[in-house]
C-alpha beads as a LAMMPS data file, in Angstrom:
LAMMPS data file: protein, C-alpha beads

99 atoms
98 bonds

1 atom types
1 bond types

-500.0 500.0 xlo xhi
-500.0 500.0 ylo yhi
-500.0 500.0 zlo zhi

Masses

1 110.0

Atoms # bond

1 1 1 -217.903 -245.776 357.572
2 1 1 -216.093 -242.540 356.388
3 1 1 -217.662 -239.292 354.927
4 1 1 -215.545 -238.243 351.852
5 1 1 -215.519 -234.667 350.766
6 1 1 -216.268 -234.349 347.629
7 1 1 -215.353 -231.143 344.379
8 1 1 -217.949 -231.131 341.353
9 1 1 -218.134 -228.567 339.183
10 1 1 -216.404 -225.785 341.402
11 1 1 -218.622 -227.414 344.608
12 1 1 -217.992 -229.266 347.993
13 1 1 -219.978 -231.339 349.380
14 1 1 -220.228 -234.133 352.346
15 1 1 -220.359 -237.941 349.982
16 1 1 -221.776 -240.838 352.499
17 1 1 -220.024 -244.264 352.011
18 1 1 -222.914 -246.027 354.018
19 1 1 -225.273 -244.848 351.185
20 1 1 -222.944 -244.206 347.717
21 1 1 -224.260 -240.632 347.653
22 1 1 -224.167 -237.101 348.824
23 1 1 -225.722 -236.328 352.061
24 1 1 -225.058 -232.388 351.210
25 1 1 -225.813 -229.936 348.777
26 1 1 -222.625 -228.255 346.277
27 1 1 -221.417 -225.209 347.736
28 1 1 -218.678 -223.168 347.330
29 1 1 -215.517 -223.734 349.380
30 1 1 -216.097 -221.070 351.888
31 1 1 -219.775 -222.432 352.741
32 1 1 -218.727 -225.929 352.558
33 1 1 -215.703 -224.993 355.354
34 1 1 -218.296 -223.119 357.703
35 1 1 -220.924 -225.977 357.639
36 1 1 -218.118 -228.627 358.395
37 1 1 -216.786 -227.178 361.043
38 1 1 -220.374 -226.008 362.571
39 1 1 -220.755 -229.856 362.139
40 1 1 -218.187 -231.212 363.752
41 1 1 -216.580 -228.281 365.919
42 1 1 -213.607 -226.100 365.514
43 1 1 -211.306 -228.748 366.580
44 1 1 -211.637 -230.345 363.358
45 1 1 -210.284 -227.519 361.795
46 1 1 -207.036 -228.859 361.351
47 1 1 -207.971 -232.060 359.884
48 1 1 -210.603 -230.082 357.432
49 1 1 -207.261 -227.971 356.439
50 1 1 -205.338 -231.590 355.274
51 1 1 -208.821 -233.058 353.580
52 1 1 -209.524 -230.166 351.777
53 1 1 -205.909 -230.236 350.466
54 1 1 -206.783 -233.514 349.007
55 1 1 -210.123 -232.405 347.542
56 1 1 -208.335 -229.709 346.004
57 1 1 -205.491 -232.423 344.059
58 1 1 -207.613 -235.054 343.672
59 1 1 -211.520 -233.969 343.680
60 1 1 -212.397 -236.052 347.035
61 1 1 -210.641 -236.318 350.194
62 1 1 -210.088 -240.209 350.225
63 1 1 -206.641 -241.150 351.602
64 1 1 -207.394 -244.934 350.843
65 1 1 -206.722 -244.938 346.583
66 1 1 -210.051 -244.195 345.810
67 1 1 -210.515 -241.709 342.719
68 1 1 -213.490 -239.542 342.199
69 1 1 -213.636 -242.064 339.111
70 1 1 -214.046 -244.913 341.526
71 1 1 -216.707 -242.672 343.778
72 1 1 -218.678 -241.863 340.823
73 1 1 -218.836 -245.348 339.174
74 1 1 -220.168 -247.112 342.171
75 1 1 -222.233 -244.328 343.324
76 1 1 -226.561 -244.437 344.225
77 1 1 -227.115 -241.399 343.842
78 1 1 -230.317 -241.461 341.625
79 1 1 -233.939 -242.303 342.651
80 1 1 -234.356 -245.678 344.315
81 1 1 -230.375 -245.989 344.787
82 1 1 -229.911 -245.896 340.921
83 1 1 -226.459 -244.784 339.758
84 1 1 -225.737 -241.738 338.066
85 1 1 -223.413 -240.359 335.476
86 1 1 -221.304 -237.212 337.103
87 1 1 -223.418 -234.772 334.566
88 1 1 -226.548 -235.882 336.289
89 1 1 -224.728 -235.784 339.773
90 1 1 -223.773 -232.263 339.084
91 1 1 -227.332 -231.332 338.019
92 1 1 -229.077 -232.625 340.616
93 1 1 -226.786 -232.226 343.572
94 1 1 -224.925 -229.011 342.794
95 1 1 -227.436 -226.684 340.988
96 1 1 -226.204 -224.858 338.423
97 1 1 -222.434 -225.352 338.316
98 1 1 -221.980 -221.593 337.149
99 1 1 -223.159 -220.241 340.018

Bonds

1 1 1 2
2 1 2 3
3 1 3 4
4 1 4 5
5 1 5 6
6 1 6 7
7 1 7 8
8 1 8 9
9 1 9 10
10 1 10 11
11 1 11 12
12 1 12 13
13 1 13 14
14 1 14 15
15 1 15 16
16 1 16 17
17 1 17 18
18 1 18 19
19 1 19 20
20 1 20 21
21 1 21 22
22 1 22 23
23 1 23 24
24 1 24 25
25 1 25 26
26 1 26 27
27 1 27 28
28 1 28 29
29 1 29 30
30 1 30 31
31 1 31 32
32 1 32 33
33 1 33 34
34 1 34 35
35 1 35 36
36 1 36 37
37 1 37 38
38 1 38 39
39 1 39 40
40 1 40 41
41 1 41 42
42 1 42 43
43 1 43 44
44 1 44 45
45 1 45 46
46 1 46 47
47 1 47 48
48 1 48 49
49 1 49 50
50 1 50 51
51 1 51 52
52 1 52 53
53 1 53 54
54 1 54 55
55 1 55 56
56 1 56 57
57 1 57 58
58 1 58 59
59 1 59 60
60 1 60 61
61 1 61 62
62 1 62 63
63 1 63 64
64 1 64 65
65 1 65 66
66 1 66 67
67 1 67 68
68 1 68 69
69 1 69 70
70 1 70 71
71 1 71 72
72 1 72 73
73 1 73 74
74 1 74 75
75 1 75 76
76 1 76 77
77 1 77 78
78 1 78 79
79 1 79 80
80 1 80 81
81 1 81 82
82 1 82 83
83 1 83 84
84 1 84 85
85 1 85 86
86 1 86 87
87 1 87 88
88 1 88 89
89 1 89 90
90 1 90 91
91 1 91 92
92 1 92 93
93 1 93 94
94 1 94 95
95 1 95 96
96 1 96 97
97 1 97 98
98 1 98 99
């Protein structure tokens, strides 16, 4: 199952399919790019270059027609697997989107 990258409030981060919910923290663009490719090696750097031109159009990298619409209706990203809205997302996964 894929790993979607994921934009929020200004913030990247790594969105697990297995479990409907982020399995990163928001960070800026430039932190997001150095733990991805310390992650999965500089030969991915390429491929990060082409998903983060997707992020950047469409808020997550999906290339199979999913929206960030789609990714945050059917998320489990609360306690217990509950959903939540894309507010609480923000708060609880990003921080404070101003910074």
């Amino acid at each position: 199952m894929p790993r979607y990258i994921v934009k929020l409030a200004d913030k990247y981060l790594e969105w697990s399919t297995v479990v409907d919910a982020p399995v990163t923290i928001g960070m800026t663009k430039e932190a997001f790019q150095a733990y991805y490719l310390s992650l999965y090696g500089s030969k991915a750097k390429p491929e990060l270059e082409e998903r983060m031109e997707r992020v950047d159009k469409a808020g997550l990298s999906a290339r199979n027609g999913w929206t960030l619409e789609d990714l945050i209706l059917s998320n489990r990203a609360g306690p217990h697997e509950t959903r939540m809205t894309e507010e609480e997302i923000i708060e609880t996964w990003c921080g404070d989107a101003k910074s």
